[in-house]
C-alpha angles and dihedrals in degrees: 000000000000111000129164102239126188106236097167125023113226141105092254097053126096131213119262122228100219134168110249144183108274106243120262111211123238134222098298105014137085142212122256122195099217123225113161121023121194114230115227138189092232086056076072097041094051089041082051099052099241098118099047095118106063096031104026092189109187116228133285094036124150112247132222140085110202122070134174118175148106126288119246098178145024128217112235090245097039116097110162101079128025130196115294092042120131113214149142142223154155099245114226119265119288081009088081118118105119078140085089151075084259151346142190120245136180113250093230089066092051131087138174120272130249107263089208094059131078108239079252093061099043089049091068088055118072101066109033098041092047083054095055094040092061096043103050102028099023100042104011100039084200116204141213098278098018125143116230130172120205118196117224100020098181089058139093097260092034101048088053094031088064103048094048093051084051089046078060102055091254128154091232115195113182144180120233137134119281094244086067094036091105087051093063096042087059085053093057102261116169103195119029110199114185101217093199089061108020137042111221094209082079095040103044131064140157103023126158102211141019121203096203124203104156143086126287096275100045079049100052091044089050086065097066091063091054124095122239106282087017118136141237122198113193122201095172098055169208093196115229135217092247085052090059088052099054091063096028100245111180120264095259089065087043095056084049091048098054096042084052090049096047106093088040094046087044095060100044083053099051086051101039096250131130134230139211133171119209124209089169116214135210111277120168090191103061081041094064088052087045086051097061094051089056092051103040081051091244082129128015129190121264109208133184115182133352106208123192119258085251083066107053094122082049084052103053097039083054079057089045089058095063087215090113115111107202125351125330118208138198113231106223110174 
């Protein structure tokens, strides 16, 4: 099968198309035949290395985290889904590799897709809308009438992020361009802040939460809007220790992650906030929920650009350059 694999990690690589072996499933996974992939900014940041210390993938290894297809075989030990089934997922960590023909999965990861979506469409989902699950429902535990502020609304976090808060009952203010204020507003925003032209630290007070996808600076203004006891989840770092033992990351990393925490911890708890970073994880059960959203319309997809298989590297470097509203995906099949 034809699959994009990382040889050499570094921003000026590009991915290979290389013929490689055709999976054979495990015990409880299954193979997908993939026909459509999701592109993320994270697929960069792992072909760049940044991300080596926390998923130290050995090269060559296959790239891609979001995956919508059919299953074409069934591990001896796997029972929820059988060959024929259309469904979607984020494959786990150092299991990726959705940039490819096809790929095993383990079915705990998987979940059906949604029948009202195109494979196209279901394949912007996984990664952005787990990310956004966890976030809101896992760390927030938003409620019916409270203020949050996402960062980024026009992206493919953001444009998900928002309607899911809505879907919450929550007050959503959000940054974006101007040219893609009226796209958020569909989306239910509640505050549109024009990053460009305004700065949202003078505009915005007394919220509850902050979704943070920026940089350090964009994070430690977005402090000053919080009240006291208020939250901040960051997807876009510094890693903390809680976060390394979550996923039971060895004492050294820990000792890294807390020296690169400690300005930002410092801060919440100078103010009486509180921080969390956010590396989301697969998850076919919150999937499944995520799934029924998509298909009673609570949530619809917001898509840029489909680019064909052939295109994957014109794909990413579209990602890269931060001009997509809403999710890009790589037609497969």
């Amino acid at each position: 099968m034809r699959a994009f694999t990382v040889n050499r990690y570094g921003k000026k690589e590009t991915l290979s198309l290389i013929q490689v072996a055709e999976p054979t499933p495990k015990d409880s996974e299954v193979v997908v035949q993939v026909h459509a992939s999701g592109v993320n900014l994270l697929d960069s940041k792992i072909r760049d290395g940044e991300f080596k210390l926390l998923l130290p993938y050995k090269t060559p290894f296959v790239l891609g985290h979001d995956v919508a297809g059919i299953v074409t075989k069934v591990g001896p030990k796997a029972n929820k889904f059988k060959v024929g089934d259309e469904v979607y997922a984020r494959p786990a960590d150092f299991h990726i590799g959705t940039f490819a023909e096809y790929i095993a999965v383990d079915e705990r990861d998987l979940a059906p897709k949604p029948k009202n979506l195109t494979m196209e469409e279901a394949a912007s989902i996984p990664l952005v809308g787990l990310t956004a699950w966890q976030a809101l429902v896992e760390k927030m535990n938003i409620q019916k009438g409270q203020k949050v502020f996402i960062q980024a609304g026009s992206g493919g976090v953001g444009t998900f992020a928002i309607q899911l808060a809505k879907h919450l009952g929550a007050f959503v203010a959000t940054t974006t361009s101007a040219a893609n204020s009226d796209l958020v507003k569909s989306l239910g925003a509640d505050v549109v802040i024009d990053y460009k032209t305004q700065d949202f630290e003078t505009i915005l007070s007394d919220y509850d939460f902050v979704l943070n996808s920026q940089d350090g600076k964009t994070l430690e203004k977005s402090l000053n809007i919080l009240k006291p006891n208020g939250k901040v989840v960051s997807i876009s770092g510094p890693p903390d220790v809680e976060f390394a033992n979550e996923v039971g990351l060895s004492w050294f990393v820990k000792i890294i992650m807390r020296l690169l925490s400690f300005g930002i911890k410092k801060k919440v708890k100078k103010l009486h906030l509180n921080y969390n970073f956010l590396f989301m994880r697969a998850e076919g059960k919150q999937l499944s929920e995520i799934t029924s959203l998509l298909e009673t319309g609570k949530i619809r997809p917001i898509m840029d650009k489909v680019f064909p298989f052939e295109q994957t590297n014109e794909a990413l470097a579209y990602v890269e350059s931060g001009r997509a509203k809403g999710k890009v995906v790589i037609k497969v099949k």
